[in-house]
ROSE-4610 file (N, C-alpha, C; in Angstrom, 1 decimal, always signed):
// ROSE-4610
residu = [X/X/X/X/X/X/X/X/X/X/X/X/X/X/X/X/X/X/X/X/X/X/X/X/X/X/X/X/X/X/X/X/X/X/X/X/X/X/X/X/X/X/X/X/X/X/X/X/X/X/X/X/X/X/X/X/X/X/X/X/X/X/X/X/X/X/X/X/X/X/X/X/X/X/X/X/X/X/X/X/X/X/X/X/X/X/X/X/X/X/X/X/X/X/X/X/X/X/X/X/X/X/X/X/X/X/X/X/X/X/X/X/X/X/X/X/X/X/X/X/X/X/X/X/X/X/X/X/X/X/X/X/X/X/X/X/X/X/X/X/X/X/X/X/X/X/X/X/X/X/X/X/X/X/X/X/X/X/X/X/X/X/X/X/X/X/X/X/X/X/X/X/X/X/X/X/X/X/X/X/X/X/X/X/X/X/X/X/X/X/X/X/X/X/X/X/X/X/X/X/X/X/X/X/X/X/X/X/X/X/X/X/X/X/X/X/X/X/X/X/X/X/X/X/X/X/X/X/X/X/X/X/X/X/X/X/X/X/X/X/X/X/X/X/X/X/X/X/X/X/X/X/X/X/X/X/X/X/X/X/X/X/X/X/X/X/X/X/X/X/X/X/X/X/X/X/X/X/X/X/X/X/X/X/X/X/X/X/X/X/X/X/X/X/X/X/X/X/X/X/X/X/X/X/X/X/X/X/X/X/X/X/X/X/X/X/X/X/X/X/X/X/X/X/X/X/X/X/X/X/X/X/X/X/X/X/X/X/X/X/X/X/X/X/X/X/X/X/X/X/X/X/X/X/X/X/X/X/X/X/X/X/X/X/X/X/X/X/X/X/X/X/X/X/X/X/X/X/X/X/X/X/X/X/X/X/X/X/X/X/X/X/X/X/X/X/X/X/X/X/X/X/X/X/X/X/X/X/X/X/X/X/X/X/X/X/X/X/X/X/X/X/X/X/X/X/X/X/X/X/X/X/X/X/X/X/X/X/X/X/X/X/X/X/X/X/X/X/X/X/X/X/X/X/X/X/X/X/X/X/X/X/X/X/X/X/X/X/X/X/X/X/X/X/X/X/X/X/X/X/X/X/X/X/X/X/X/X/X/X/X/X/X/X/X/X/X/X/X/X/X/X/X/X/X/X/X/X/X/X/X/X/X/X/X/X/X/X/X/X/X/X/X/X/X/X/X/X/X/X/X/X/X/X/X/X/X/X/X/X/X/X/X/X/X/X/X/X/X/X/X/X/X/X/X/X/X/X/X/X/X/X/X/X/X/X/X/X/X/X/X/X/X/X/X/X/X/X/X/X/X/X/X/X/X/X/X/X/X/X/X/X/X/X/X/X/X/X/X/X]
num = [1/1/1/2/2/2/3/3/3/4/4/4/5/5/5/6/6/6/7/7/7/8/8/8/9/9/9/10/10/10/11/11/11/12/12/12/13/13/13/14/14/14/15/15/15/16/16/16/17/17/17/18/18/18/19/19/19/20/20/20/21/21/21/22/22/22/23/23/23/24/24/24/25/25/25/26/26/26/27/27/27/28/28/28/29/29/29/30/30/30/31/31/31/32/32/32/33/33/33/34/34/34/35/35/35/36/36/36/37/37/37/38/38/38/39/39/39/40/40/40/41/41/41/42/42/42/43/43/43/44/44/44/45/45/45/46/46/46/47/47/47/48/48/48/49/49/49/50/50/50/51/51/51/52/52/52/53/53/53/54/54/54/55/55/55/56/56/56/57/57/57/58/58/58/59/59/59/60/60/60/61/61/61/62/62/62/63/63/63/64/64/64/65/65/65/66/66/66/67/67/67/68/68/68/69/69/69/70/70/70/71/71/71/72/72/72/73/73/73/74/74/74/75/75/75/76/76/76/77/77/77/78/78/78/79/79/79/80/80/80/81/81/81/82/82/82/83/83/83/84/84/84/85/85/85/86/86/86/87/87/87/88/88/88/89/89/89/90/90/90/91/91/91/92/92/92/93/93/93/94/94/94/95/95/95/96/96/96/97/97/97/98/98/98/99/99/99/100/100/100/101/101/101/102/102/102/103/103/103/104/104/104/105/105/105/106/106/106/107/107/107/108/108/108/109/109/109/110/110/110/111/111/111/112/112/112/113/113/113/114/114/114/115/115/115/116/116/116/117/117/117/118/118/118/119/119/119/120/120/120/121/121/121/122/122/122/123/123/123/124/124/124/125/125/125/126/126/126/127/127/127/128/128/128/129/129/129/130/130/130/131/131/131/132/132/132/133/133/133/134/134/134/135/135/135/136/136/136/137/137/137/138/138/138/139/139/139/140/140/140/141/141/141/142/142/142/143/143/143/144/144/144/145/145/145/146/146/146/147/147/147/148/148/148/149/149/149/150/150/150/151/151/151/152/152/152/153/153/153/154/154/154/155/155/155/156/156/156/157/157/157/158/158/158/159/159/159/160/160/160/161/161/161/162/162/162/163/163/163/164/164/164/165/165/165/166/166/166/167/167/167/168/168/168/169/169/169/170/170/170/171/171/171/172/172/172/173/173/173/174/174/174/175/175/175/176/176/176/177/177/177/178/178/178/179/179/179/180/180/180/181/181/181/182/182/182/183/183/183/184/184/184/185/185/185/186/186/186/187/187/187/188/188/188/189/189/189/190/190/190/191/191/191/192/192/192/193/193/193/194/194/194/195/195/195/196/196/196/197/197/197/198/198/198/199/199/199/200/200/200]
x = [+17.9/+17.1/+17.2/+17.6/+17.7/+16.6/+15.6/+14.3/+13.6/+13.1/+11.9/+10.9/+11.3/+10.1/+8.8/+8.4/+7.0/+6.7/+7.2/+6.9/+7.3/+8.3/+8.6/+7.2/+7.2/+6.1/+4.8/+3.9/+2.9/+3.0/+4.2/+4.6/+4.1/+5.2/+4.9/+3.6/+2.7/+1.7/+0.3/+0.6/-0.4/+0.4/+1.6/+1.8/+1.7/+0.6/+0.5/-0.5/-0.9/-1.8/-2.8/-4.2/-5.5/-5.0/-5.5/-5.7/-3.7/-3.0/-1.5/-0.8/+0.2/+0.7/+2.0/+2.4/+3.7/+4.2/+5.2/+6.1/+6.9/+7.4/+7.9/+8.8/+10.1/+11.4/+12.0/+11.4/+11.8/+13.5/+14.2/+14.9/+15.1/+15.6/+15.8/+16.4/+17.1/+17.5/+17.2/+16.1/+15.7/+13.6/+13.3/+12.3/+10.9/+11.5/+10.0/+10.4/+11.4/+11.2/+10.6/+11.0/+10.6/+9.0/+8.6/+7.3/+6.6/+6.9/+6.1/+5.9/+7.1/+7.4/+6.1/+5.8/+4.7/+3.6/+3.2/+1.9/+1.7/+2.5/+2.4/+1.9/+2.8/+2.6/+1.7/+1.3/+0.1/-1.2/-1.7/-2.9/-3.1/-2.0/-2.2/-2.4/-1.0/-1.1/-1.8/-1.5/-2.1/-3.7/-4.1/-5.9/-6.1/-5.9/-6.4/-6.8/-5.6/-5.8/-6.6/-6.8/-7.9/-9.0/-9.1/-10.3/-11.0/-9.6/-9.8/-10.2/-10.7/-10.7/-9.8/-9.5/-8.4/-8.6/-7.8/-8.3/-6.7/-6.5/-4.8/-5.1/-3.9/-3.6/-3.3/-3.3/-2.5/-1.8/-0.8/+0.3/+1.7/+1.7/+3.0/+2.8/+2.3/+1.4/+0.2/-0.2/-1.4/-2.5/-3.5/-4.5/-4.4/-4.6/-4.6/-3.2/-2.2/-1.1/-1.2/-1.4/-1.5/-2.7/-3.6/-4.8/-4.5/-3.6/-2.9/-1.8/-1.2/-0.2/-1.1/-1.9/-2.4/-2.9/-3.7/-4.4/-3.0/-1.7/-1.1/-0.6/-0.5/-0.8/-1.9/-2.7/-3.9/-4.6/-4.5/-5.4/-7.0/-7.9/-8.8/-9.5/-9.4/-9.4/-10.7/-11.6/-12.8/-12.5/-11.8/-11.6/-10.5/-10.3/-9.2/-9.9/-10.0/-10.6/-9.3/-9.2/-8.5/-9.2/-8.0/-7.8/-6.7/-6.9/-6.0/-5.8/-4.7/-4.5/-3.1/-3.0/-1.8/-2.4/-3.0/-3.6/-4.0/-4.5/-4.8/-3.9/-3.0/-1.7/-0.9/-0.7/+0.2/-0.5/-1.9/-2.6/-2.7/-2.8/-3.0/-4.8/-5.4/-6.8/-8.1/-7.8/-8.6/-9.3/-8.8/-9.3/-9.8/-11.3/-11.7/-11.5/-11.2/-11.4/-12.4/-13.0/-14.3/-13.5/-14.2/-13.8/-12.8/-12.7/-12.0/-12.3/-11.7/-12.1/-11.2/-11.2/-9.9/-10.2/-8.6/-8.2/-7.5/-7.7/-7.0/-5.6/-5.4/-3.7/-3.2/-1.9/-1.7/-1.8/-1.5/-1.8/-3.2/-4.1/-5.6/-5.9/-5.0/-4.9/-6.4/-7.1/-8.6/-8.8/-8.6/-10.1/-9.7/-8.4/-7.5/-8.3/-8.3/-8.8/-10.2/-10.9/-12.4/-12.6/-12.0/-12.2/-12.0/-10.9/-11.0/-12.1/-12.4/-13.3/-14.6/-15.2/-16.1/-15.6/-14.9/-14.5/-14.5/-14.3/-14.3/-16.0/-16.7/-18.0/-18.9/-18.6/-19.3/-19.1/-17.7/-17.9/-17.8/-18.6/-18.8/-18.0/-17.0/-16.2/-15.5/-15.1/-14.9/-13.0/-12.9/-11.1/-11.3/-10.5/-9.9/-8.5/-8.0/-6.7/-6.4/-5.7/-5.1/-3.7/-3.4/-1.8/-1.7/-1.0/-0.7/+1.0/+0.8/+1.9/+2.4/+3.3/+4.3/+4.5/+5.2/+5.3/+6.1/+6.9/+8.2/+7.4/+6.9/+5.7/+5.2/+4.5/+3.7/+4.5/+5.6/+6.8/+7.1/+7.3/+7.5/+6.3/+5.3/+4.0/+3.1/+4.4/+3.6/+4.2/+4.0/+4.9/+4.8/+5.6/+6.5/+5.3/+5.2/+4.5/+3.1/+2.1/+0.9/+1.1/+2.2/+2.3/+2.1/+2.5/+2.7/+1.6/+0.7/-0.9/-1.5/-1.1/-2.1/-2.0/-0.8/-0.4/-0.8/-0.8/-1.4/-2.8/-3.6/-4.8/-5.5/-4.7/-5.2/-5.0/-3.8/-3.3/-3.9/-3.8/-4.9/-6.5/-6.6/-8.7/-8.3/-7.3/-7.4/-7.1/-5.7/-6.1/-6.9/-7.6/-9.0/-9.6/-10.1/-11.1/-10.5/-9.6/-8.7/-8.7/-8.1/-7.9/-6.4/-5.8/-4.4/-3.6/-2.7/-2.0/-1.0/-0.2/+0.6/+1.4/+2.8/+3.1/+4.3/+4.4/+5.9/+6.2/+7.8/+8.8/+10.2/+10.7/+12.0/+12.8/+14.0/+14.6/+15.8/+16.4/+17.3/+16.5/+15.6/+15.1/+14.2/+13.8/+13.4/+13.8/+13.6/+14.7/+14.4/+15.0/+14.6/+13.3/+12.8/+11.2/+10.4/+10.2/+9.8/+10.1/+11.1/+11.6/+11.2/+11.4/+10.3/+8.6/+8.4/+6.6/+6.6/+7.4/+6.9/+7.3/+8.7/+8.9/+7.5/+6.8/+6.0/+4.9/+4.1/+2.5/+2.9/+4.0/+4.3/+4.6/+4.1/+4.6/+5.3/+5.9/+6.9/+7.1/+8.7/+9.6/+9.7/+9.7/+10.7/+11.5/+12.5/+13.3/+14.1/+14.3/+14.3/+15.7/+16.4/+17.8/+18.7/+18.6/+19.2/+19.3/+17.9/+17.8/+17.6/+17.6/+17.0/+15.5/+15.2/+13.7/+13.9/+13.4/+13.5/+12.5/+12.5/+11.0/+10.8/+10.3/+10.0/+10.2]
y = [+2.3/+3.5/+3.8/+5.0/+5.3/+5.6/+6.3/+5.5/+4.7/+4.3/+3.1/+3.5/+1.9/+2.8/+2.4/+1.5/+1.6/+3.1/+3.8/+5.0/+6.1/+6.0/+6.9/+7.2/+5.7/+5.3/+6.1/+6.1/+6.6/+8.1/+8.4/+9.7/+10.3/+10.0/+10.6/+10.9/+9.6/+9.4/+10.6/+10.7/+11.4/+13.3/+13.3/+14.8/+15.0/+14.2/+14.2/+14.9/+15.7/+16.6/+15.5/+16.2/+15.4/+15.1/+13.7/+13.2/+13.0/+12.6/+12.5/+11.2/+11.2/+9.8/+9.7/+8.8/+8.5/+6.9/+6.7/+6.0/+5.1/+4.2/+3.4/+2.6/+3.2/+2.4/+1.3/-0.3/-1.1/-1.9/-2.2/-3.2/-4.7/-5.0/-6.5/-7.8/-7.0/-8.1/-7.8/-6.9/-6.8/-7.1/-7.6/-7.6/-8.1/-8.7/-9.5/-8.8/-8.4/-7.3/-5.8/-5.3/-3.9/-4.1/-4.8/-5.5/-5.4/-6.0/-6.3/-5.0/-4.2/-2.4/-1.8/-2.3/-1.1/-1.8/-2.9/-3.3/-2.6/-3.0/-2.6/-1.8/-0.6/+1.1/+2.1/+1.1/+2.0/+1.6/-0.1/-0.7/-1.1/-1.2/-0.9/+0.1/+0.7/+2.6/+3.7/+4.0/+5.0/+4.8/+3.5/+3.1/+3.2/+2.1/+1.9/+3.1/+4.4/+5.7/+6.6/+6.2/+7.9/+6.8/+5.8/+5.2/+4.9/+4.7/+4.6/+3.7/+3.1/+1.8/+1.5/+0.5/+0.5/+0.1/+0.1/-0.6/-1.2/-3.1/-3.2/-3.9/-3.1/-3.5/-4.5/-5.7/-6.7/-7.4/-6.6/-7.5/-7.8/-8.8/-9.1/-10.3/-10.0/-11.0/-11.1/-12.7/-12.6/-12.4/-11.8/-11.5/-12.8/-13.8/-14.9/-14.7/-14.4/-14.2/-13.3/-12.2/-10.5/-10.5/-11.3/-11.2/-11.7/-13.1/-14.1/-13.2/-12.2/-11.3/-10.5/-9.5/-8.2/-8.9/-10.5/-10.9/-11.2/-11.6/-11.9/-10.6/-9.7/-8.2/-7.6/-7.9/-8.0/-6.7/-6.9/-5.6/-6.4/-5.8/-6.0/-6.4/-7.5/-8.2/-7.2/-7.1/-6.8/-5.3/-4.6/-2.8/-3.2/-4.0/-4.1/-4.6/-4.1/-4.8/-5.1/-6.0/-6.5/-6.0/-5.3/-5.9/-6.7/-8.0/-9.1/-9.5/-8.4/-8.7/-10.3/-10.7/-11.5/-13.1/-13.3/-15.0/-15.6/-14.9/-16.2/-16.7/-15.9/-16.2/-17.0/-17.1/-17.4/-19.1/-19.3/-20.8/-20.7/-19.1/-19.2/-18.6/-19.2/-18.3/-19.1/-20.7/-21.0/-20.7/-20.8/-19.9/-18.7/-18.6/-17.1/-16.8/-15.1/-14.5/-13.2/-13.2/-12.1/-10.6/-10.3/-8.3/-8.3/-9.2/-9.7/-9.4/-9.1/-9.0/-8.8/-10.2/-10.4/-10.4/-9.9/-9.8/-10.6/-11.0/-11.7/-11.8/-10.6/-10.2/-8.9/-8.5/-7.6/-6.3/-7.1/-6.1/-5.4/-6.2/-5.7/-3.8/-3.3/-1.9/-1.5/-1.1/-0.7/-1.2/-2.8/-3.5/-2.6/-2.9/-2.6/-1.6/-0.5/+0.9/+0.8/+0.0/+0.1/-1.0/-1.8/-2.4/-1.3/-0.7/-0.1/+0.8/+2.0/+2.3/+2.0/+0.7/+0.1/-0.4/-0.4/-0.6/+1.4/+2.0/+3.4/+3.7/+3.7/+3.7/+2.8/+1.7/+0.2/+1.4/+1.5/+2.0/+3.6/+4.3/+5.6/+6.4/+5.4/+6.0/+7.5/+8.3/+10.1/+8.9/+8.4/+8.2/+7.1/+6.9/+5.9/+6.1/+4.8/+4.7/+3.8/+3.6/+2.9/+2.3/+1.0/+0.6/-0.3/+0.4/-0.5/-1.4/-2.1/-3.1/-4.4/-3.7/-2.8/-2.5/-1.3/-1.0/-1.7/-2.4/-3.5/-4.9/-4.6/-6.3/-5.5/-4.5/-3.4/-3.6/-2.9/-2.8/-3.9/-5.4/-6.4/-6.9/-6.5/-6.8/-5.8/-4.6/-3.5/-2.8/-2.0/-1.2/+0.2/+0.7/+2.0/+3.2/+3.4/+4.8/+4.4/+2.7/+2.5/+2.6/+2.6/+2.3/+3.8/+4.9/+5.9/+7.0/+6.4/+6.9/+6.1/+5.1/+4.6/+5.0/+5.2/+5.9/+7.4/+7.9/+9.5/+9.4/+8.8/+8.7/+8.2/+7.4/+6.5/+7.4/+7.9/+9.0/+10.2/+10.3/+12.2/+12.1/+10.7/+10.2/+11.1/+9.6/+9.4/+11.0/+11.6/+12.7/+13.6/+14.0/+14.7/+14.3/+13.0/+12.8/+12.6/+13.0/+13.0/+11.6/+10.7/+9.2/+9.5/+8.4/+8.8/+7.5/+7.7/+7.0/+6.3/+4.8/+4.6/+3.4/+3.9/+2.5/+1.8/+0.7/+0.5/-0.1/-0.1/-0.2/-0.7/-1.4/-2.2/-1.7/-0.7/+0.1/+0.1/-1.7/-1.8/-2.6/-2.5/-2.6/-1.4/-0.7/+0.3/+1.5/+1.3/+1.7/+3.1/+3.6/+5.3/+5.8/+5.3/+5.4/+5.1/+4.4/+3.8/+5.0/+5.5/+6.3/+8.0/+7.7/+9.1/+9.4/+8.2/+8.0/+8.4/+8.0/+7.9/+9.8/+9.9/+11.2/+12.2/+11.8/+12.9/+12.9/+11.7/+11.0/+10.9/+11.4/+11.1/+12.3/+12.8/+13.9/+13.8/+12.2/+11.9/+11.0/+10.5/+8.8/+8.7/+7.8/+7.0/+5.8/+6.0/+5.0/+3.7/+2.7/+1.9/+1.3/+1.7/+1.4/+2.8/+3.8/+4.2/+5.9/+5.8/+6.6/+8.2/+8.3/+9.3/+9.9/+11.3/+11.3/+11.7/+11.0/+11.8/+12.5/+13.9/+14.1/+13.9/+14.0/+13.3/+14.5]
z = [+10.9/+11.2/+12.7/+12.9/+14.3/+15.2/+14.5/+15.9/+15.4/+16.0/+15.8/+14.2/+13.3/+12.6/+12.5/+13.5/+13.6/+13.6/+15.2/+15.2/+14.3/+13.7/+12.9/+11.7/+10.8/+10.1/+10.2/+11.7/+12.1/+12.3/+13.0/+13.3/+11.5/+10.7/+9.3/+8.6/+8.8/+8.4/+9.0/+10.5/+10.9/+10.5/+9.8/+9.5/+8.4/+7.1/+5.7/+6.4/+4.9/+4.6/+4.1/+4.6/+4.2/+2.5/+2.2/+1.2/+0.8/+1.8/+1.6/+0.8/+0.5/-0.4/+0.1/+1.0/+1.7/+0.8/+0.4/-0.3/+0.9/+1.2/+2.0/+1.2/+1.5/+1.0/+1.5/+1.0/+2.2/+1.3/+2.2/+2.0/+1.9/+0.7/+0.2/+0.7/+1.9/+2.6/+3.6/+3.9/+5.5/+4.9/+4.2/+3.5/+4.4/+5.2/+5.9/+7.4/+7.8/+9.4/+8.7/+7.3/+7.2/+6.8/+6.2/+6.1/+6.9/+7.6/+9.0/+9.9/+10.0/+10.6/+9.8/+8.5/+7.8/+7.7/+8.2/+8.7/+10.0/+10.9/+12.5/+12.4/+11.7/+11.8/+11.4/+9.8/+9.2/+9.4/+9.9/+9.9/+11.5/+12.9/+13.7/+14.6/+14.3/+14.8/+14.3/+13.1/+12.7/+12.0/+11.5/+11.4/+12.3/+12.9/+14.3/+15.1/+15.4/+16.1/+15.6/+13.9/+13.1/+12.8/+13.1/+13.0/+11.7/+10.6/+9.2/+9.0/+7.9/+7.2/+6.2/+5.9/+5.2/+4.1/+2.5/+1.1/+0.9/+1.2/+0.6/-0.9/-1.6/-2.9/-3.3/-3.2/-3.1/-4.4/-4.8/-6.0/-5.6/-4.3/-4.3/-3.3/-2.1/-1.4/-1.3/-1.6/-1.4/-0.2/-0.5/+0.7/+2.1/+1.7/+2.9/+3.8/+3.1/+3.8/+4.8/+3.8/+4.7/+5.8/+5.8/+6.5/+7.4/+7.6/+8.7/+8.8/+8.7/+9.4/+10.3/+9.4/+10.4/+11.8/+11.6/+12.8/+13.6/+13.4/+14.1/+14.7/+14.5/+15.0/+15.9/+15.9/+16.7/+15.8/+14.7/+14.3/+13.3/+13.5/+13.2/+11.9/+11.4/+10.0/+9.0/+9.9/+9.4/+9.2/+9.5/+8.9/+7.5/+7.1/+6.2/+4.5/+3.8/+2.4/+1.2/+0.5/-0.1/-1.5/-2.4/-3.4/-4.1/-4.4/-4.8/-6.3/-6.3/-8.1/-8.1/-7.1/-7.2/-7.1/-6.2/-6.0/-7.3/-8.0/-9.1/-9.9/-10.4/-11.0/-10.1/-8.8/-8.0/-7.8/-7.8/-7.9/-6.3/-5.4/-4.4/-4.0/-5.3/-5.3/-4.8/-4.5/-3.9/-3.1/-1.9/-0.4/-0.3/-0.5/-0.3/+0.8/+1.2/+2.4/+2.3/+3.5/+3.6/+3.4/+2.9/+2.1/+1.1/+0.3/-0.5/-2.0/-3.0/-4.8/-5.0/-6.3/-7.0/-7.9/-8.9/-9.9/-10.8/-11.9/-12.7/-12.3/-12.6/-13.3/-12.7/-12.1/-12.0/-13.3/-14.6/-15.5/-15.4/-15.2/-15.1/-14.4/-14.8/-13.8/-14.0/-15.1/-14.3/-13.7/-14.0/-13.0/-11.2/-11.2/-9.9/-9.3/-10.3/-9.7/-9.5/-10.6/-10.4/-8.9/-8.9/-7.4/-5.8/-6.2/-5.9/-5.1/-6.2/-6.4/-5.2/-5.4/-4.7/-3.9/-3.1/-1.3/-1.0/-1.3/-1.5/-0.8/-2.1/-2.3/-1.2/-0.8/+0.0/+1.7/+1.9/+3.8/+3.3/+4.9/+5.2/+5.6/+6.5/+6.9/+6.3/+7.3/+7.1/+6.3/+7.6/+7.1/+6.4/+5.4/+4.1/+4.1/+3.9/+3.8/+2.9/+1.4/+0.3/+0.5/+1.0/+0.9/-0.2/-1.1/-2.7/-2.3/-2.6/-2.2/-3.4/-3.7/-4.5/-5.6/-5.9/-7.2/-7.9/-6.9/-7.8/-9.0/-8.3/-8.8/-9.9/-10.0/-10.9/-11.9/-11.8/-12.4/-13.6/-12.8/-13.8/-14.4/-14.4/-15.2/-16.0/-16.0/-16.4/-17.2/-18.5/-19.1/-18.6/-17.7/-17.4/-17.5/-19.4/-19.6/-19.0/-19.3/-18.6/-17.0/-16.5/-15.0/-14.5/-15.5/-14.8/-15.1/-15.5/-16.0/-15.0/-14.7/-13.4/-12.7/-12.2/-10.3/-10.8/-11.6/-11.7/-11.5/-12.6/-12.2/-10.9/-10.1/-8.8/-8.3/-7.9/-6.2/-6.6/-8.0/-7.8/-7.4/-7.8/-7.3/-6.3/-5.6/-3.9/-3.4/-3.6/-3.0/-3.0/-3.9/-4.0/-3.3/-2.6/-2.1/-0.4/-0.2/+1.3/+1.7/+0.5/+1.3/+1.5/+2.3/+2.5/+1.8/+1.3/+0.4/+1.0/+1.2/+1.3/+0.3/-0.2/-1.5/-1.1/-0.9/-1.0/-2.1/-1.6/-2.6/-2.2/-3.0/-2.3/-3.0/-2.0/-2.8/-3.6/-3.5/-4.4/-5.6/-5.9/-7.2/-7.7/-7.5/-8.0/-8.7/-10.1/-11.3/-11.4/-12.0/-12.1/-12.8/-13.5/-14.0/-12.5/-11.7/-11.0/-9.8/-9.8/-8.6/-8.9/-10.5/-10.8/-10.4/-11.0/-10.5/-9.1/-8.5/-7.3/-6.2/-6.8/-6.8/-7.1/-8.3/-8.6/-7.1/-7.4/-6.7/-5.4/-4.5/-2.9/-2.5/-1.2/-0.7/+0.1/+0.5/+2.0/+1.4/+2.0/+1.8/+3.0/+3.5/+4.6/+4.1/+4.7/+3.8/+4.9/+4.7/+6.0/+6.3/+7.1/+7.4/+7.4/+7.1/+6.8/+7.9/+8.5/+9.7/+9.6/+8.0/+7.2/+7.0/+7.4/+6.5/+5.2/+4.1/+2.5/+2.4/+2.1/+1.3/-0.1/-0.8/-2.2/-2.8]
């Protein structure tokens, strides 16, 4: 990617239209630097700057992980609420963390949204921000046509209600069902290596 994409990342993020859904194309063998680029960018820079709070999705890593990243970032644990559909299946569900509610199973998609929901509902905050992380995980625990009634249902809540959306996606596995959904529910890509902006 030829500029930076922390900044690119935030740059994008702050030119979505209220209630926006930006898509994040990360790469498979750059997995834990592009990672880390869209923590920086969306829960550092751009929370941090509109003074959002944030709701992360969590089906791929678990919350304790992610929560020991962002602090290694210096961003503030307590603006960040977890939903954790991955730890109990992973036997990484011991360790509770504060703003935390978990889920069985990634398949559990209400519960998902109804947790949702209630970090929504719980802070006042004007800004909300949703990072679902990832649809690849989704993907292997989920059948397609139910996958694509959830991300319809979720992102149309969210943008009616001006939260801002962000999903990733690792883009050498994300199959063409997966690249449709996301086509429809996103109004921006950024795609990582490649020094392109896509729009969706």
């Amino acid at each position: 990617m030829s500029e930076d994409p922390v900044t690119l990342i935030a740059e994008r993020l702050r030119n979505l239209p209220e209630g926006g859904a930006l898509a994040l194309k990360m790469r498979g063998a750059h997995y834990a630097d592009d990672y880390l680029a869209a923590l920086a960018s969306v829960f550092r820079d751009f929370a941090t700057e509109t003074q959002a709070y944030s709701i992360y999705v969590s089906v791929t890593n678990p919350s304790t992980l992610v929560r020991s990243l962002l602090e290694s970032l210096d961003i503030p644990p307590e603006r960040v609420f977890f939903v954790d559909a991955i730890s109990q299946i992973l036997m990484a569900g011991q360790k509770k963390i504060p703003n935390a509610s978990y889920v069985e199973s990634p398949t559990m998609l209400e519960n998902i949204m109804l947790r949702v929901e209630y970090f929504l509902r719980k802070n006042a905050s004007p800004r909300k921000l949703v990072f679902l992380d990832s649809v690849n995980s989704l993907a292997i625990h989920n059948d397609p046509a139910i996958l694509s009634e959830f991300f319809h249902i979720l992102v149309n809540n969210l943008k009616s209600r001006g939260v801002t959306i962000v999903i990733l996606a690792v883009a050498e596995e994300t199959g063409p069902e997966m690249e449709n959904i996301l086509g429809l529910v996103c109004d921006d890509t950024v795609r990582f290596g490649d020094g392109s902006e896509v729009p969706s």
